[in-house]
KEGU-108201 format. One record per atom (N, C-alpha, C): residue in three letters; atom name; x, y, z. Coordinates in nm, 2 decimals. Example, Ala and Ser with C-alpha at 12.3 -4.5 7.8 and 13.67 -1.06 7.14 Angstrom:
# KEGU-108201
<r r="ALA" a="N" px="1.32" py="-0.57" pz="0.78"/>
<r r="ALA" a="CA" px="1.23" py="-0.45" pz="0.78"/>
<r r="ALA" a="C" px="1.32" py="-0.33" pz="0.78"/>
<r r="SER" a="N" px="1.28" py="-0.22" pz="0.71"/>
<r r="SER" a="CA" px="1.37" py="-0.11" pz="0.71"/>
<r r="SER" a="C" px="1.29" py="0.00" pz="0.79"/>
This chain:
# KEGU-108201
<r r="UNK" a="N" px="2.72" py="2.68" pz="28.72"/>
<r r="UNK" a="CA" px="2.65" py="2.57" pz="28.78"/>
<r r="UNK" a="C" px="2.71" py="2.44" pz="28.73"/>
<r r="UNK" a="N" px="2.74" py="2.33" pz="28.87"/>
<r r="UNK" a="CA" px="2.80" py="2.25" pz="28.78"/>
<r r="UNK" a="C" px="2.70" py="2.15" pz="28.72"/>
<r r="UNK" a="N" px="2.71" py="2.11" pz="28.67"/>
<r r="UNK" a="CA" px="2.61" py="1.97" pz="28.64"/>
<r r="UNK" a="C" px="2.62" py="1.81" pz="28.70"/>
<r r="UNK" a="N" px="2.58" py="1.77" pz="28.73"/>
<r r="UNK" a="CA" px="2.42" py="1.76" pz="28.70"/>
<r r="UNK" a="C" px="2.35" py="1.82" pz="28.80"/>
<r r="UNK" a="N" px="2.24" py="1.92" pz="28.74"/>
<r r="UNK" a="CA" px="2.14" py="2.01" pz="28.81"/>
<r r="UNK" a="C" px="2.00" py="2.04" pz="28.82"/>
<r r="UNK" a="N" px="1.93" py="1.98" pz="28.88"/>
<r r="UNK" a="CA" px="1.74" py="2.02" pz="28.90"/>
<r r="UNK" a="C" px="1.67" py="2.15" pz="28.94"/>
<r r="UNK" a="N" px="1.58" py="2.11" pz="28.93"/>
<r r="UNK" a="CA" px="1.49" py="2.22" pz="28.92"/>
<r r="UNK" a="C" px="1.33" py="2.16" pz="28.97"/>
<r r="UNK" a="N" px="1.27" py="2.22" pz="29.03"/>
<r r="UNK" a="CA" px="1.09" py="2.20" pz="29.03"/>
<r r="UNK" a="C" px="1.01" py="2.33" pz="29.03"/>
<r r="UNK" a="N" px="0.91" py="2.30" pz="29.00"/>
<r r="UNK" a="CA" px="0.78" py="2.39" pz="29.01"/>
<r r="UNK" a="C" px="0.77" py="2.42" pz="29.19"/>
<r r="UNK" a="N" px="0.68" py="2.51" pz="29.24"/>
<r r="UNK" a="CA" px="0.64" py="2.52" pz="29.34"/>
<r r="UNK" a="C" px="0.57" py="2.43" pz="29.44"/>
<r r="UNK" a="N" px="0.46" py="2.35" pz="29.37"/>
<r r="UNK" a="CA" px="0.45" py="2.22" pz="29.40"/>
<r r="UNK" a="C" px="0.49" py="2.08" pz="29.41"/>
<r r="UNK" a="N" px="0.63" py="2.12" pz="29.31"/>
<r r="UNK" a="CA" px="0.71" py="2.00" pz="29.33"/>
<r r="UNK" a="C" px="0.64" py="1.91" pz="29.20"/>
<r r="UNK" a="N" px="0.54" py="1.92" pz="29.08"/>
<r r="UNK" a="CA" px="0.47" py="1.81" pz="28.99"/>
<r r="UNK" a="C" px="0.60" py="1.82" pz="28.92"/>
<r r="UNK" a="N" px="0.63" py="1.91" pz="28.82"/>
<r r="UNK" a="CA" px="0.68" py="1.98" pz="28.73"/>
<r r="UNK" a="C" px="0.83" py="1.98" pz="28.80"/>
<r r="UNK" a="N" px="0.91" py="1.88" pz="28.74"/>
<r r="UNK" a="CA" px="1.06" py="1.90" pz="28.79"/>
<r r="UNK" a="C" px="1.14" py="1.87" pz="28.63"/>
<r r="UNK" a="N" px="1.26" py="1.89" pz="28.65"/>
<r r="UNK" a="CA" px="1.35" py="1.88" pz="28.58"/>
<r r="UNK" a="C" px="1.51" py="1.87" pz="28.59"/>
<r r="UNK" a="N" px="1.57" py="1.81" pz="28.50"/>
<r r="UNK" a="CA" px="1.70" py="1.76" pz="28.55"/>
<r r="UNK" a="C" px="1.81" py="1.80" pz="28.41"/>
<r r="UNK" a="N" px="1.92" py="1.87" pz="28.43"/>
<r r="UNK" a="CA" px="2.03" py="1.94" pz="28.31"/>
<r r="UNK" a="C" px="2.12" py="1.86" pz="28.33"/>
<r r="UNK" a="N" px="2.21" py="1.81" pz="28.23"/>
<r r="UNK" a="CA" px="2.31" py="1.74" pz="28.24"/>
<r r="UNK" a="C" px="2.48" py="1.80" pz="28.21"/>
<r r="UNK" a="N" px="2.43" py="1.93" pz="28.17"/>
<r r="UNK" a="CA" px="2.52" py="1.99" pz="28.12"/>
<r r="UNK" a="C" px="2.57" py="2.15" pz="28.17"/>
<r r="UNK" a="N" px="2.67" py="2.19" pz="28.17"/>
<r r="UNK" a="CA" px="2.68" py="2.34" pz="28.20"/>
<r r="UNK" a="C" px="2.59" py="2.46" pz="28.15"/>
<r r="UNK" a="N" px="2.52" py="2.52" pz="28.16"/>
<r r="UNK" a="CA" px="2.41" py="2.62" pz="28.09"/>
<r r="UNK" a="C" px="2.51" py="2.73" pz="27.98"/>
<r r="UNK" a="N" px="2.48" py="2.72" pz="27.89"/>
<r r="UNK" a="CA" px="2.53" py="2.82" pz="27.77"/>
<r r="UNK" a="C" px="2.53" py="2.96" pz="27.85"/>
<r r="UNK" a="N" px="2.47" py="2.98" pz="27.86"/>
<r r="UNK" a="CA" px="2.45" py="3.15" pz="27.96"/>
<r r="UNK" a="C" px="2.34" py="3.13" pz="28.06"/>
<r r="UNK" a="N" px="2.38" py="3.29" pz="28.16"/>
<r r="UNK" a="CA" px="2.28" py="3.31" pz="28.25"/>
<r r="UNK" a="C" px="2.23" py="3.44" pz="28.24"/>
<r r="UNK" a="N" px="2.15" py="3.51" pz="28.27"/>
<r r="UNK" a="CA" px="2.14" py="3.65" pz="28.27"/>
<r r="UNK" a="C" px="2.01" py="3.66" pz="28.31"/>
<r r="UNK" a="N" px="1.98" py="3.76" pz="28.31"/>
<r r="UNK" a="CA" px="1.85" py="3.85" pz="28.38"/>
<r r="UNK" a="C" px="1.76" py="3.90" pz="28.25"/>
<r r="UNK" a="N" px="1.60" py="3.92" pz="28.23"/>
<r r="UNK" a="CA" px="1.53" py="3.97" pz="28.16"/>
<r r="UNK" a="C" px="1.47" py="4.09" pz="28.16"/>
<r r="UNK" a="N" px="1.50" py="4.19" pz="28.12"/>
<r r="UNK" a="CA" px="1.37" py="4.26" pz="28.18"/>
<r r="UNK" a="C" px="1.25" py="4.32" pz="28.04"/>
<r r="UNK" a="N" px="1.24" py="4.25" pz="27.93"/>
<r r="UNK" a="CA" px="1.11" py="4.26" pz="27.86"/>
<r r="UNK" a="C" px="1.00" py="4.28" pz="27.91"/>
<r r="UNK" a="N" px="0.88" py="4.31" pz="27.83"/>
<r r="UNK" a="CA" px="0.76" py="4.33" pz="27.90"/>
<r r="UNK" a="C" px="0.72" py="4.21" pz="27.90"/>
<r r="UNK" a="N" px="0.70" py="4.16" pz="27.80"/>
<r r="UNK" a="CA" px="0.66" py="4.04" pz="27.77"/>
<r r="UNK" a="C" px="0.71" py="3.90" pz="27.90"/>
<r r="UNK" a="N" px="0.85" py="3.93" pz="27.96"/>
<r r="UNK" a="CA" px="0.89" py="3.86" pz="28.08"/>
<r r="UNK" a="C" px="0.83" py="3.90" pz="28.22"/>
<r r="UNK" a="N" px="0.82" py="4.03" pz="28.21"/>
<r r="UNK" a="CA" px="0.77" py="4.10" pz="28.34"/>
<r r="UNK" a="C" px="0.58" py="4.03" pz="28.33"/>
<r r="UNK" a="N" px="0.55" py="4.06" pz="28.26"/>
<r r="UNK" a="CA" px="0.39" py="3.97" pz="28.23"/>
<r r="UNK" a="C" px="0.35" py="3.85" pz="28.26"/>
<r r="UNK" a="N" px="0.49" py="3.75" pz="28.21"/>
<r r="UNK" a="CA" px="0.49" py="3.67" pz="28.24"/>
<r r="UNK" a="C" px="0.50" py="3.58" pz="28.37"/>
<r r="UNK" a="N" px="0.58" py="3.67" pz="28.46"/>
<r r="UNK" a="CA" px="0.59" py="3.60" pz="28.57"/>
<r r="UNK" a="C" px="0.54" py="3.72" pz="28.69"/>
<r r="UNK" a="N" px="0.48" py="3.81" pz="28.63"/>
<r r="UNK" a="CA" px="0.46" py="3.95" pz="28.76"/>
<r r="UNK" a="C" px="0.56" py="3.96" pz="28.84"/>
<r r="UNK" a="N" px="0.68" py="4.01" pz="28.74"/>
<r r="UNK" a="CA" px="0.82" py="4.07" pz="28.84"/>
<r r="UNK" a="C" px="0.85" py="4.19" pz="28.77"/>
<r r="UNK" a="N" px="0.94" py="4.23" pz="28.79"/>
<r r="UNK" a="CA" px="0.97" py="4.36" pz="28.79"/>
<r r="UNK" a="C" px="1.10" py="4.31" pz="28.65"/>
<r r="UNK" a="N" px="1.17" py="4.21" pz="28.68"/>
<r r="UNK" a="CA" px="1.26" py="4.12" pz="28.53"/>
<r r="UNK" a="C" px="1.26" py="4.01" pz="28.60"/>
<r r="UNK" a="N" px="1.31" py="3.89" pz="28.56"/>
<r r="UNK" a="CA" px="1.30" py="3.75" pz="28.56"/>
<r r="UNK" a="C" px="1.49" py="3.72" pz="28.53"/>
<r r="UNK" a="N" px="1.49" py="3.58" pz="28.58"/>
<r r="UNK" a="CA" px="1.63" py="3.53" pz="28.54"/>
<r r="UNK" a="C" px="1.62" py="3.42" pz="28.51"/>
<r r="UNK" a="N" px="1.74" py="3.41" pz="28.40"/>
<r r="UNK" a="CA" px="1.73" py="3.28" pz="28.29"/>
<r r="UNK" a="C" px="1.85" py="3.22" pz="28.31"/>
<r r="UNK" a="N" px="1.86" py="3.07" pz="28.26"/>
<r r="UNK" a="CA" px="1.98" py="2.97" pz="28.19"/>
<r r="UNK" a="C" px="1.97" py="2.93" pz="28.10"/>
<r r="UNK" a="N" px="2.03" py="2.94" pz="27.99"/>
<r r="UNK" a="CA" px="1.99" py="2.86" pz="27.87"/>
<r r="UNK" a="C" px="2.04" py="2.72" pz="27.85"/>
<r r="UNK" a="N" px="2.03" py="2.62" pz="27.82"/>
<r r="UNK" a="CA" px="2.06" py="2.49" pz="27.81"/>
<r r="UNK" a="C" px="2.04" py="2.49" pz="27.65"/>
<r r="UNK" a="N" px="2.10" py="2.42" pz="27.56"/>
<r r="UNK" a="CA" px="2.12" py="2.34" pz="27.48"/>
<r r="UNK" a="C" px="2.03" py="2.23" pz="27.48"/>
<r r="UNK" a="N" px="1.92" py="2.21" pz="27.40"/>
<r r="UNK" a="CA" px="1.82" py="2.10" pz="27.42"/>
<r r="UNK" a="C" px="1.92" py="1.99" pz="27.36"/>
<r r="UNK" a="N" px="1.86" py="1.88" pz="27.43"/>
<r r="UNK" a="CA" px="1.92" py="1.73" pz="27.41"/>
<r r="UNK" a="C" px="2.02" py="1.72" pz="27.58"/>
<r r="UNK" a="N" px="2.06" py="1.91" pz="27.60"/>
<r r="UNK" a="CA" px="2.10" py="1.84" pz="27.78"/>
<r r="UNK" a="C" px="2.05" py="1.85" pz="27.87"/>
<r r="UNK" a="N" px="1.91" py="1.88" pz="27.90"/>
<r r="UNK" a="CA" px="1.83" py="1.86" pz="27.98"/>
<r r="UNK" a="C" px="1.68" py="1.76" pz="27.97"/>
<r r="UNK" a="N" px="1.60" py="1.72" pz="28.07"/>
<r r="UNK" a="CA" px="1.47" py="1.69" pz="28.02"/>
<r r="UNK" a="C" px="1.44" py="1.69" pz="28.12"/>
<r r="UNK" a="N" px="1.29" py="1.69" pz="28.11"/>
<r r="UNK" a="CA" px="1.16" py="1.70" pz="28.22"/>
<r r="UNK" a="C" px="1.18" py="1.57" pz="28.33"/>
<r r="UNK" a="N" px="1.17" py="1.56" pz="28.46"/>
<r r="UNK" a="CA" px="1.18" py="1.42" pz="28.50"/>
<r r="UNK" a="C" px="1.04" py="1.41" pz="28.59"/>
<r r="UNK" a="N" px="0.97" py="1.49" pz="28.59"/>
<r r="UNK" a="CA" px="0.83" py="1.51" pz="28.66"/>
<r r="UNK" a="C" px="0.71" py="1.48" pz="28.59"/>
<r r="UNK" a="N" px="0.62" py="1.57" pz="28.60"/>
<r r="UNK" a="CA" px="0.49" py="1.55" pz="28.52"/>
<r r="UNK" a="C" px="0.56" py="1.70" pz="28.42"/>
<r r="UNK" a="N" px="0.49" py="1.70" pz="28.29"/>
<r r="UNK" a="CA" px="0.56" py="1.74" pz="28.17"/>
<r r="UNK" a="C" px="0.45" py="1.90" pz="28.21"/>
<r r="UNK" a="N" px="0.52" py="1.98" pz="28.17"/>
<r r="UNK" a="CA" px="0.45" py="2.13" pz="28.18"/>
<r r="UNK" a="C" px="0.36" py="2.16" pz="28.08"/>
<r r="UNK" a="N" px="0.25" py="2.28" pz="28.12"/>
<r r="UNK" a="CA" px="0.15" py="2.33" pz="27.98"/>
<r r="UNK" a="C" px="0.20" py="2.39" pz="27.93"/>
<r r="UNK" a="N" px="0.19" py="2.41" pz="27.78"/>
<r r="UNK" a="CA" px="0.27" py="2.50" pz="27.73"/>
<r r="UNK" a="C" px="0.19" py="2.60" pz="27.68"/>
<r r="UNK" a="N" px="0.23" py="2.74" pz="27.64"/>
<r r="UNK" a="CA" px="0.15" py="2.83" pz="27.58"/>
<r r="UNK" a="C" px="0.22" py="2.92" pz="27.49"/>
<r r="UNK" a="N" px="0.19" py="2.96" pz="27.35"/>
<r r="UNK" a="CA" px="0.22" py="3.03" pz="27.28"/>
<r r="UNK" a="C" px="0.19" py="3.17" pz="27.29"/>
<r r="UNK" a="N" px="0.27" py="3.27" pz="27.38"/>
<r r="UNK" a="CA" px="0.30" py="3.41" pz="27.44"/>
<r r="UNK" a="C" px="0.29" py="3.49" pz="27.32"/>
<r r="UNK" a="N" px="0.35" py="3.46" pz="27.19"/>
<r r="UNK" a="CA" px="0.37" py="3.55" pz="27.05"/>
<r r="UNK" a="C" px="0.39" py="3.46" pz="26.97"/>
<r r="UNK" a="N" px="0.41" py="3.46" pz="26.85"/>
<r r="UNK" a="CA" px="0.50" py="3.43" pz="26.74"/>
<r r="UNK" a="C" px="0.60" py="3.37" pz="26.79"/>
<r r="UNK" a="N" px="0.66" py="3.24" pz="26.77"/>
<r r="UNK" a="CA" px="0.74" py="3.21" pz="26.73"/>
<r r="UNK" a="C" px="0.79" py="3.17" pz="26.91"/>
<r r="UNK" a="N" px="0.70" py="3.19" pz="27.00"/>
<r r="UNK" a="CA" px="0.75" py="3.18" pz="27.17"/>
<r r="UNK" a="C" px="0.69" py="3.10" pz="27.25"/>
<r r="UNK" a="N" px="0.75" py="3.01" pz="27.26"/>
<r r="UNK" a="CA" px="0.70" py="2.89" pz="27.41"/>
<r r="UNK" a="C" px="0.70" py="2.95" pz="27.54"/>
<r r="UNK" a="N" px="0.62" py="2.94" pz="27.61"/>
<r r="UNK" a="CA" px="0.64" py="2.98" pz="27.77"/>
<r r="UNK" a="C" px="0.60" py="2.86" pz="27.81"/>
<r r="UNK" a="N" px="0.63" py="2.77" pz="27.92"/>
<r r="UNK" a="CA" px="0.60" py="2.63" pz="27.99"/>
<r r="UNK" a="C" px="0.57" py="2.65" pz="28.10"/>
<r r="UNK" a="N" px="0.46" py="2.58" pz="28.18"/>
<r r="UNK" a="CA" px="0.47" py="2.62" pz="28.30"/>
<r r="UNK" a="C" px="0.37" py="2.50" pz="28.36"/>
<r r="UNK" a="N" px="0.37" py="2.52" pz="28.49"/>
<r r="UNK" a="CA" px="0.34" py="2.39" pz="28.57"/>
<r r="UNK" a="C" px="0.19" py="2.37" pz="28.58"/>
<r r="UNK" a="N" px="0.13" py="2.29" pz="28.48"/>
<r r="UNK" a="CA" px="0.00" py="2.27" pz="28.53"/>
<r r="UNK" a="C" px="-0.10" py="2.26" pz="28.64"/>
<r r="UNK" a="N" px="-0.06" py="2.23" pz="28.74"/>
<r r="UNK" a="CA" px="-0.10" py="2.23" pz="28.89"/>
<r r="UNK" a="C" px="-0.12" py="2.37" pz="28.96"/>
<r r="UNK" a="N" px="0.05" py="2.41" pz="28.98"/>
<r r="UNK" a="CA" px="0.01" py="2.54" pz="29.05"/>
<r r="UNK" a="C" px="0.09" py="2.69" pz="28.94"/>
<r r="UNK" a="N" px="0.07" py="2.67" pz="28.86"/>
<r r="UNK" a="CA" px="0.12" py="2.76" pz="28.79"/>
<r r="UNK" a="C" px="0.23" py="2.82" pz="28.76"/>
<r r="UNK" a="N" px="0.33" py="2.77" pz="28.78"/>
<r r="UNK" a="CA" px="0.47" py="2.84" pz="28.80"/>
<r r="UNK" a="C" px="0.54" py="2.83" pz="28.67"/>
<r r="UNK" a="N" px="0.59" py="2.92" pz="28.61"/>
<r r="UNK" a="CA" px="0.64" py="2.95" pz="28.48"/>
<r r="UNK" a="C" px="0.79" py="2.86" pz="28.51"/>
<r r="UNK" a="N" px="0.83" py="2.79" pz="28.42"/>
<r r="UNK" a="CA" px="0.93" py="2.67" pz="28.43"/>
<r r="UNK" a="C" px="1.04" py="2.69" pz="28.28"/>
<r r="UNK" a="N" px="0.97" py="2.73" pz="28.19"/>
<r r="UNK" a="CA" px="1.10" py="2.78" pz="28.08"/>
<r r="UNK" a="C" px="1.04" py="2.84" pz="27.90"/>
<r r="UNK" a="N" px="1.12" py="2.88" pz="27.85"/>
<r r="UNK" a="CA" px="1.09" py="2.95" pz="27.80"/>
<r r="UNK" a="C" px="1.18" py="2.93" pz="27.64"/>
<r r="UNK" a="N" px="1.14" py="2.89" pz="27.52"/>
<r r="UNK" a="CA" px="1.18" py="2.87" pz="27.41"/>
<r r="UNK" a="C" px="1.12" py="2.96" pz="27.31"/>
<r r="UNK" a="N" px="1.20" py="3.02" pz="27.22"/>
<r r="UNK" a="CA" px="1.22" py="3.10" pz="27.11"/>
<r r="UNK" a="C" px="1.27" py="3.05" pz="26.97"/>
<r r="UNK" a="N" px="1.19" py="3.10" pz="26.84"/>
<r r="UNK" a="CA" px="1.25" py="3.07" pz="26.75"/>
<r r="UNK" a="C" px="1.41" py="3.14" pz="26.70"/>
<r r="UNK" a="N" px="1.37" py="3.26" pz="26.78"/>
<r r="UNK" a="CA" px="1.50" py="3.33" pz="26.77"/>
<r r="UNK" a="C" px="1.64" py="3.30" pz="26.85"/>
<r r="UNK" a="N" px="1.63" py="3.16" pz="26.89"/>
<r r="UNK" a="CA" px="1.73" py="3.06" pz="26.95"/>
<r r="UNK" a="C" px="1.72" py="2.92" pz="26.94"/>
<r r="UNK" a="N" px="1.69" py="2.89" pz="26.83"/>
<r r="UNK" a="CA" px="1.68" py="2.77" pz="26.81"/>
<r r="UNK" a="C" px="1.76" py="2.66" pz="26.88"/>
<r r="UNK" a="N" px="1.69" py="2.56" pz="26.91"/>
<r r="UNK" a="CA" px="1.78" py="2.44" pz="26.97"/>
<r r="UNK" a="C" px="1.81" py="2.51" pz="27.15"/>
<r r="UNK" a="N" px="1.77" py="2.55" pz="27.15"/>
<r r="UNK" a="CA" px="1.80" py="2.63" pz="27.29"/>
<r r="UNK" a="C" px="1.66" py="2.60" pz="27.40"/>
<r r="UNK" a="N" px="1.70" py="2.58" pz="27.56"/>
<r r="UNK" a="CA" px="1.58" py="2.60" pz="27.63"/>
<r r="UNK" a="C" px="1.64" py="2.71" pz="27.73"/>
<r r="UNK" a="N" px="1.51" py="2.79" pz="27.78"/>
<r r="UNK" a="CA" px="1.54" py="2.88" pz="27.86"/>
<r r="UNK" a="C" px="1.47" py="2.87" pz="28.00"/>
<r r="UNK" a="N" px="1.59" py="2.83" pz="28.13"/>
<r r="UNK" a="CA" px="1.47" py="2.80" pz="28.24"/>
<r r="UNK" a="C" px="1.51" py="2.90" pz="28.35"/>
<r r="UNK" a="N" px="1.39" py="2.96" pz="28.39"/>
<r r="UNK" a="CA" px="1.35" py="3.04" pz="28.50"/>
<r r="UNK" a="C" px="1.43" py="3.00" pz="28.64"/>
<r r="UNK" a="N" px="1.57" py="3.08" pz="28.68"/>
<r r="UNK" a="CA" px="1.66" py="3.06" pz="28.77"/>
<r r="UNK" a="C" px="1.64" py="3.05" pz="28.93"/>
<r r="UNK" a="N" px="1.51" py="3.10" pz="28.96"/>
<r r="UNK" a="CA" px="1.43" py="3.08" pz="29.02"/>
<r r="UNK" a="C" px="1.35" py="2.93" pz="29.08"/>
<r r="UNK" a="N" px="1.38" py="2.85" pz="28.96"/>
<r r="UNK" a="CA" px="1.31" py="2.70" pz="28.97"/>
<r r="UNK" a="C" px="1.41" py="2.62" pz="29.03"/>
<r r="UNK" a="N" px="1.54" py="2.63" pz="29.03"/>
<r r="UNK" a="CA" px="1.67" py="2.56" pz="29.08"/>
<r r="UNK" a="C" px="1.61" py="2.52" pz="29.17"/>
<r r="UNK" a="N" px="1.67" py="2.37" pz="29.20"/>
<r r="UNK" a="CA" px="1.67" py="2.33" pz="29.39"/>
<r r="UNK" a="C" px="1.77" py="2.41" pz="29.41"/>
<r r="UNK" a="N" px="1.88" py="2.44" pz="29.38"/>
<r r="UNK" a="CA" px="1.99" py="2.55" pz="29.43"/>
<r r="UNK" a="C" px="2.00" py="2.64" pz="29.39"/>
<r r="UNK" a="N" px="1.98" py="2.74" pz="29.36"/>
<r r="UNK" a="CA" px="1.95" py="2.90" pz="29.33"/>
<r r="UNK" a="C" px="2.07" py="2.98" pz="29.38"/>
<r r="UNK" a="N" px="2.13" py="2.96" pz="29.43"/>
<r r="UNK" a="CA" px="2.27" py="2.98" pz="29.49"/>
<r r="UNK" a="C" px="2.34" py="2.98" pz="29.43"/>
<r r="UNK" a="N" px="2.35" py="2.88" pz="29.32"/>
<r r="UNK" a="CA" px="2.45" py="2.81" pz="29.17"/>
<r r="UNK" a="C" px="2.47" py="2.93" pz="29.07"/>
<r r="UNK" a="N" px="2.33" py="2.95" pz="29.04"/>
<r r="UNK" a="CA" px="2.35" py="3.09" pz="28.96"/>
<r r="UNK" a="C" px="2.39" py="3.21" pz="28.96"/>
<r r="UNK" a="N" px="2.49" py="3.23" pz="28.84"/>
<r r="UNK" a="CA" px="2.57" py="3.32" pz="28.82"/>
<r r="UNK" a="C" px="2.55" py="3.44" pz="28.69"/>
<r r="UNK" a="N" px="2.47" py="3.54" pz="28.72"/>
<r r="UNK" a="CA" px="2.39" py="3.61" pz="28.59"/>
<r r="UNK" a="C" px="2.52" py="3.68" pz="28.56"/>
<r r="UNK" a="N" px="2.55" py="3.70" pz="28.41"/>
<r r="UNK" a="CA" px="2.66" py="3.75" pz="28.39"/>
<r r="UNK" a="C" px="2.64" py="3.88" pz="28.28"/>
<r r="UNK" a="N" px="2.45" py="3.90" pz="28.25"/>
<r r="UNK" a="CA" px="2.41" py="4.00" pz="28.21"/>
<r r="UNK" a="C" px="2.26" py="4.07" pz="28.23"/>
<r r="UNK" a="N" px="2.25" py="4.20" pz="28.19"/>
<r r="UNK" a="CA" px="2.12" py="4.20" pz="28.16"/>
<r r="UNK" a="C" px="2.05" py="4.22" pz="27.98"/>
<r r="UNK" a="N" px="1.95" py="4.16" pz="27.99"/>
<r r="UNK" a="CA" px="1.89" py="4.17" pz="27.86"/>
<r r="UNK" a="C" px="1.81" py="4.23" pz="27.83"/>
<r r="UNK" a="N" px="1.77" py="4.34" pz="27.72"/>
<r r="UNK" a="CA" px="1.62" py="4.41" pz="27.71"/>
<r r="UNK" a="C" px="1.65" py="4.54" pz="27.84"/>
<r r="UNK" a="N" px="1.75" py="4.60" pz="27.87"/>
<r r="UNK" a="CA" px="1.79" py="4.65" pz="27.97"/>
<r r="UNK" a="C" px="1.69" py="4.79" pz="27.95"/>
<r r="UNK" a="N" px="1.67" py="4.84" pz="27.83"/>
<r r="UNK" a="CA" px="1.64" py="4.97" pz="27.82"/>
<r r="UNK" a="C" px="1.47" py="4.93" pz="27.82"/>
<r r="UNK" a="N" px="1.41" py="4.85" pz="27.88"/>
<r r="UNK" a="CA" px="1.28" py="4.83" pz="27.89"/>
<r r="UNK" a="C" px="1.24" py="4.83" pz="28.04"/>
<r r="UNK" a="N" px="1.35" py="4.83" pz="28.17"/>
<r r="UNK" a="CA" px="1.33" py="4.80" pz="28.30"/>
<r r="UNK" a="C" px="1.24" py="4.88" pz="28.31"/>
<r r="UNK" a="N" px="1.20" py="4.91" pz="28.43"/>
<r r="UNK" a="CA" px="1.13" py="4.93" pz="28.53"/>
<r r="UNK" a="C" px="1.21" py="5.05" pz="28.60"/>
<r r="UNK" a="N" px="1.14" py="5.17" pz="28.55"/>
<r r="UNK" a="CA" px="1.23" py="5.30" pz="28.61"/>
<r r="UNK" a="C" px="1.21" py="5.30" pz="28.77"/>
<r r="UNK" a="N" px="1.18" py="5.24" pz="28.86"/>
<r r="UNK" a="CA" px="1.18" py="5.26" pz="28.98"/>
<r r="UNK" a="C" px="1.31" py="5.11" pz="29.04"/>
<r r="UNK" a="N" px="1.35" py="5.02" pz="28.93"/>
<r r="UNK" a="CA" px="1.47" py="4.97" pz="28.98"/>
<r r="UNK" a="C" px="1.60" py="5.00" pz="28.95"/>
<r r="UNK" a="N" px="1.64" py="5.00" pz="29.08"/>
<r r="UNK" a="CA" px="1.77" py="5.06" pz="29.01"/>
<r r="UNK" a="C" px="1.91" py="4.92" pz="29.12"/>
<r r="UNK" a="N" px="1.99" py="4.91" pz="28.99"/>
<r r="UNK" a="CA" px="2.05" py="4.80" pz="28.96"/>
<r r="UNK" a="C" px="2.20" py="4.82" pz="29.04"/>
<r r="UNK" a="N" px="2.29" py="4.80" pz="29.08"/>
<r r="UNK" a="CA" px="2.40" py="4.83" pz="29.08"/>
<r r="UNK" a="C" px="2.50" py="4.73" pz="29.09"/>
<r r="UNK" a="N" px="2.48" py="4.60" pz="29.00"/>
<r r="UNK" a="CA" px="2.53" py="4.48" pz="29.02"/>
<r r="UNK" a="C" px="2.67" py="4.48" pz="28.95"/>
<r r="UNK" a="N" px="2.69" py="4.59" pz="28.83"/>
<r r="UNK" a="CA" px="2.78" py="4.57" pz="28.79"/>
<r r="UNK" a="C" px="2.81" py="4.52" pz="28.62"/>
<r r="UNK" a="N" px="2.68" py="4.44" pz="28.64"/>
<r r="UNK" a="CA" px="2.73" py="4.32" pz="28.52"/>
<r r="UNK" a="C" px="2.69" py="4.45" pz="28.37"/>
<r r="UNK" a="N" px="2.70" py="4.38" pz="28.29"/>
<r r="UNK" a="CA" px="2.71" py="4.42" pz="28.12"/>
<r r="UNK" a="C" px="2.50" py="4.48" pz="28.11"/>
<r r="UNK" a="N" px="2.48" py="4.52" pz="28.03"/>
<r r="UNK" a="CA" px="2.35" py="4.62" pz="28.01"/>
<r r="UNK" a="C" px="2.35" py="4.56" pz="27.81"/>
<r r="UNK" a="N" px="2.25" py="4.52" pz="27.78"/>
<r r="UNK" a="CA" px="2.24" py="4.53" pz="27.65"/>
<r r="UNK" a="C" px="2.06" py="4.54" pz="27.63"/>
């Protein structure tokens, strides 16, 4: 993705704007991700905090576990990103939220051995 690149909520309150190339992309499939957004796995970008920020109305936040931020749009509920202490300095947003969704390029999967035995994958990419 090149930068500079946005994103909104469903409603459009909750936007956001990256200034930078995303550290990685990939796909989730945790339980804890599948819960969170009622999908079968979810897909991420990680950004580097300091290169992106909120340019909308600012998201609710909720503490999912220990140590895990999930953000999401006050209004209409749309899950918008996702921080861990197990990545510090890092945000994680929902590839889905892009105004261009197109851009994204998942180059793995993550939590692979937790999917969803009725999907079956054949993209190619890396499995961890």
């Amino acid at each position: 993705m090149i930068p500079p690149f946005t994103g909104h909520c469903l409603c459009k309150a909750v936007t956001y704007r990256c200034e930078a190339e995303p550290i990685w992309q990939g796909h989730c499939h945790c339980a804890s991700c599948r819960r969170a957004t009622a999908s079968p796995f979810t897909s991420f970008f990680g950004m580097r905090d300091g290169s992106w920020r909120w340019t909308g109305l600012r998201p609710t936040a909720f503490n999912s576990s220990p140590g895990v931020l999930r953000c999401f749009c006050p209004v209409c509920g749309t899950p918008m990103s996702y921080q861990s202490t197990r990545w510090p300095g890092e945000t994680h947003f929902y590839a889905a939220t892009l105004d261009d969704p197109w851009a994204y390029r998942p180059t793995g999967h993550s939590n692979y051995s937790e999917r969803m035995p009725w999907i079956h994958l054949s993209d190619g990419l890396p499995v961890k």
